[in-house]
C-alpha positions as CSV (number, residue, x, y, z in Angstrom):
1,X,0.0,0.0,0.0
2,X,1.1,3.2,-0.7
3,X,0.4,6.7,0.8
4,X,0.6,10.0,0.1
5,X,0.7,13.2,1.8
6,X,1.0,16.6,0.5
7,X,3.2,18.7,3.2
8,X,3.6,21.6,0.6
9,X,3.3,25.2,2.4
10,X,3.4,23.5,5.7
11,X,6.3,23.0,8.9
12,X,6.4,20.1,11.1
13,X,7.7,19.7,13.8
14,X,8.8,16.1,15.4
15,X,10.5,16.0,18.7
16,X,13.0,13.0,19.5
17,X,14.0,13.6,15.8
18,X,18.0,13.2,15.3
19,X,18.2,10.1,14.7
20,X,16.1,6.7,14.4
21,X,12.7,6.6,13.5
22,X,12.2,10.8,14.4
23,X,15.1,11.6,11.8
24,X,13.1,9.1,9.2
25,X,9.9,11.0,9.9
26,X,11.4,14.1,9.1
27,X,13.0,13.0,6.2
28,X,9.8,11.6,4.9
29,X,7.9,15.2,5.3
30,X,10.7,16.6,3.9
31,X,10.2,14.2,0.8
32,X,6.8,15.3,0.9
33,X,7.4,18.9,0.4
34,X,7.4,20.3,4.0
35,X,8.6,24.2,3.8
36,X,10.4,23.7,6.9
37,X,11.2,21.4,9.1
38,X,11.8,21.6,12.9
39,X,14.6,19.1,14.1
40,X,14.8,18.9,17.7
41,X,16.8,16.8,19.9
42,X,17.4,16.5,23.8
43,X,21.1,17.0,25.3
44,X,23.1,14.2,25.9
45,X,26.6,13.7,27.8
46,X,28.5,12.9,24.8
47,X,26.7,15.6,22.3
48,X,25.5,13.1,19.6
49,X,22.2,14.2,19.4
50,X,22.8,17.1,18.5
51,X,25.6,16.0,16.2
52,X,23.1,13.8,14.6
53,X,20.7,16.3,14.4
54,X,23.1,19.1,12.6
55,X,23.8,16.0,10.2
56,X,20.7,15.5,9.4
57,X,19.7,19.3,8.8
58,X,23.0,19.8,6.8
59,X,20.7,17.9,4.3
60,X,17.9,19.5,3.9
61,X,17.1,22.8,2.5
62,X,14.7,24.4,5.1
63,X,15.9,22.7,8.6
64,X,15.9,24.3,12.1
65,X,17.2,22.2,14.7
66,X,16.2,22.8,18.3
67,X,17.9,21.9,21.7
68,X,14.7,21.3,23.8
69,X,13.4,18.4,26.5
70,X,9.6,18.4,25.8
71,X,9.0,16.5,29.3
72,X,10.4,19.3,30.9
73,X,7.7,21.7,31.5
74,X,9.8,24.7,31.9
């Protein structure tokens, strides 16, 4: 089966997204036309989140990558 989706005009968002199934998400809106695309990643000890997330906005033509814990409600 094969599906669609028309992100053209539009910016997503996917948090956890710098690597793993988040980064293949955002690639997959960007494939589907996304105008932007909002890469954000929590810190970690040895940096590679955000590494990875950097890598995988280096990529992309309309990326924003975001240092922010979303279970942190401050």
């Amino acid at each position: 089966m094969s599906v669609t989706f028309d992100f053209a005009g539009r910016v997503v968002l996917v948090t956890g997204s710098s690597r793993g199934i988040g980064a293949g998400m955002i690639n997959a809106f960007a494939r589907s036309g996304a105008a932007g695309c909002v890469i954000n990643y929590v810190v970690d000890d040895r940096g590679r989140n955000k590494s990875d997330a950097e890598q995988l906005a280096a990529g992309m033509a309309n990326a924003l990558v975001v240092e922010c814990n979303v279970a942190d409600d401050a």
